[in-house]
C-alpha beads as a LAMMPS data file, in Angstrom:
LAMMPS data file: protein, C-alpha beads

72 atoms
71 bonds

1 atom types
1 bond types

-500.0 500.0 xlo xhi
-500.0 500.0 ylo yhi
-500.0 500.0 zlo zhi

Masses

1 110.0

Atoms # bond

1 1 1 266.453 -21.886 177.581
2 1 1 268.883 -22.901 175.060
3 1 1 266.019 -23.746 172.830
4 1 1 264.614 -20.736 173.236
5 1 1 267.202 -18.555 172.251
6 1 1 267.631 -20.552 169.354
7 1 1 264.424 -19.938 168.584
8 1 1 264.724 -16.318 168.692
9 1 1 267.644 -16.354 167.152
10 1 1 265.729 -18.151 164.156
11 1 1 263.187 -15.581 163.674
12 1 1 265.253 -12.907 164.208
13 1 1 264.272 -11.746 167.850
14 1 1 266.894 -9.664 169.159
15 1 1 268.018 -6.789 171.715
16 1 1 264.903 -5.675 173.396
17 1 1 262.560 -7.907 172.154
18 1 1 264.721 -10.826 173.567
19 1 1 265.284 -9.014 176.931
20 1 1 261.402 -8.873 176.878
21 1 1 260.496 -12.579 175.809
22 1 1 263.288 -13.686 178.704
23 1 1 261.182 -11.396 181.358
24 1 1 257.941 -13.597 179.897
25 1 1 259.767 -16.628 180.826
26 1 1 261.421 -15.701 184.106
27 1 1 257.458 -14.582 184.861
28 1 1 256.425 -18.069 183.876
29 1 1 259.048 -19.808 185.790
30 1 1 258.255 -17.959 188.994
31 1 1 254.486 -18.210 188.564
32 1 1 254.684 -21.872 188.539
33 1 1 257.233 -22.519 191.191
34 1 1 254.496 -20.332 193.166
35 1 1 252.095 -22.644 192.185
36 1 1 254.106 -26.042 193.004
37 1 1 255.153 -24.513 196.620
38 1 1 251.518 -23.613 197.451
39 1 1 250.344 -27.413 196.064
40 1 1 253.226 -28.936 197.939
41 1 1 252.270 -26.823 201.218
42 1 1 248.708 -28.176 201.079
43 1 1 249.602 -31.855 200.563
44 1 1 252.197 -31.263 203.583
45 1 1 249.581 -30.355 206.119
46 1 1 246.730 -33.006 204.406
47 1 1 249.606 -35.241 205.306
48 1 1 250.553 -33.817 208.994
49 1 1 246.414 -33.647 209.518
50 1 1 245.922 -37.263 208.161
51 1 1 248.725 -38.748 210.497
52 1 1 247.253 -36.612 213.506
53 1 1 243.590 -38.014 212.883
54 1 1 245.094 -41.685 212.456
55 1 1 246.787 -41.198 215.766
56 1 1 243.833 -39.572 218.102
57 1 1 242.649 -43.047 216.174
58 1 1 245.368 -45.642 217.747
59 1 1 244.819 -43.639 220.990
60 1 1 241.129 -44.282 221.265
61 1 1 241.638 -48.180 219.781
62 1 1 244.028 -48.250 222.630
63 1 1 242.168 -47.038 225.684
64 1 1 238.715 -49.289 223.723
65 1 1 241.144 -52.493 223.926
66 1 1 242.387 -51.512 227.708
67 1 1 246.117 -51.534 225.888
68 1 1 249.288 -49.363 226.579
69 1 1 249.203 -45.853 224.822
70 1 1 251.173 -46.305 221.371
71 1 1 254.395 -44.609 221.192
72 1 1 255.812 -43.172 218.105

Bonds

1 1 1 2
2 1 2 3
3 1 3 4
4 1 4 5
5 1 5 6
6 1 6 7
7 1 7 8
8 1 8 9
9 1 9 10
10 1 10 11
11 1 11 12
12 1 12 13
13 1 13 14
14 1 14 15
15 1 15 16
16 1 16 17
17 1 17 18
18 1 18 19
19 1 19 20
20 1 20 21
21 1 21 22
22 1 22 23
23 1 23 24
24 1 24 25
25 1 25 26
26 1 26 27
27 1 27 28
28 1 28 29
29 1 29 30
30 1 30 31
31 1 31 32
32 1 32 33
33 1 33 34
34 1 34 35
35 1 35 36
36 1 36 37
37 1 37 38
38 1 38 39
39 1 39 40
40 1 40 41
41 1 41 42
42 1 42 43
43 1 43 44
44 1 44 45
45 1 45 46
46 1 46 47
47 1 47 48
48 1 48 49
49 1 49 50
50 1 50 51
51 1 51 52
52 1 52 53
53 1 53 54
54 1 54 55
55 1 55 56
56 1 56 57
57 1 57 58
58 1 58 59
59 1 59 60
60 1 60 61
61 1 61 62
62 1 62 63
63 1 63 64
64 1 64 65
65 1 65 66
66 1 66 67
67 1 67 68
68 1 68 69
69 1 69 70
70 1 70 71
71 1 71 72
């Protein structure tokens, strides 16, 4: 942000058209943590669905090789 306002502060970008160009930024900030929380809430449940498909997996390997049920 520092860089930013020294930016602004460069080219002369003050009072209003600051408070505006900080409200682009804050906008840009939250539209990407958006994003990153909706990517990171998809790779959470490939994850949980992944582990639940490789355990229905040991299960059935299990009961095939006439073995105790694997306990996590």
């Amino acid at each position: 942000m520092d860089e930013l306002t020294s930016l602004w502060d460069q080219i002369g970008i003050v009072g209003e058209q600051r408070m505006a160009r900080y409200g682009v930024v804050l906008k840009h900030v939250r539209s990407l943590m958006e994003d990153m929380v909706q990517e990171e809430t998809v790779l959470r449940d490939r994850l949980v669905a992944s582990i639940d498909k490789l355990h229905s997996e040991v299960a059935q390997l299990c009961t095939e090789m006439n073995l105790p049920q694997y306990e996590v």
